[in-house]
N, C-alpha and C positions, 0 to 999 in steps of 0.2 A: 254668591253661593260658592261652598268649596265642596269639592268633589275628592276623593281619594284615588291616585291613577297608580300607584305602584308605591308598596313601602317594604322593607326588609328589616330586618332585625336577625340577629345570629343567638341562636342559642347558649348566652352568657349574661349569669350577673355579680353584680347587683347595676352595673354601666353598658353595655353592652354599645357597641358601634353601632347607628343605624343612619339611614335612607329614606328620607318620607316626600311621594311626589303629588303633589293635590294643585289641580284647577281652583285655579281663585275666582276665575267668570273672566278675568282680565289679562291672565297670565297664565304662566305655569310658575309654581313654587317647588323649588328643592331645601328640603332641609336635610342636614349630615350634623351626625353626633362623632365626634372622634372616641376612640376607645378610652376606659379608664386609666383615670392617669396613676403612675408609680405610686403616688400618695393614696392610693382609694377612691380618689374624686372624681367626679364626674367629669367626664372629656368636653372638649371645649364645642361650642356648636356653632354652625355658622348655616345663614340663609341668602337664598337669592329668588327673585322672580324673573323669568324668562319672558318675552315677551312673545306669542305663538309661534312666529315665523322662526327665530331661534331655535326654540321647542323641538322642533319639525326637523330644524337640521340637526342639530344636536340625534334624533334618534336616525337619521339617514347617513348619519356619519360611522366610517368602518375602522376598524382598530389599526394601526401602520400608517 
């Protein structure tokens, strides 16, 4: 089962940067778009699954 826990997108197109974080049942998933690239095209994407306990520090962790 996926679940949708937070996603962002900024008001830009036709590529626009975004943030999609979804429960897989197993993990946590991050996906990240990078911005369009100089050429037009679409930014390069990369994904990761967290595994919960990660997860968990990842949001208890403070910027500095």
């Amino acid at each position: 089962m996926r679940n949708s826990l937070f996603a962002y997108t900024p008001e830009r197109y036709p590529y626009p940067a975004y943030i999609s974080v979804n429960d897989t049942g197993s993990g946590v998933e991050i996906t990240v778009r990078a911005p369009q690239k100089d050429d037009g095209s679409e930014g390069d994407t990369a994904v990761i699954t967290l595994p919960y306990d990660v997860y968990k520090r990842l949001l208890a962790s403070e910027p500095g």
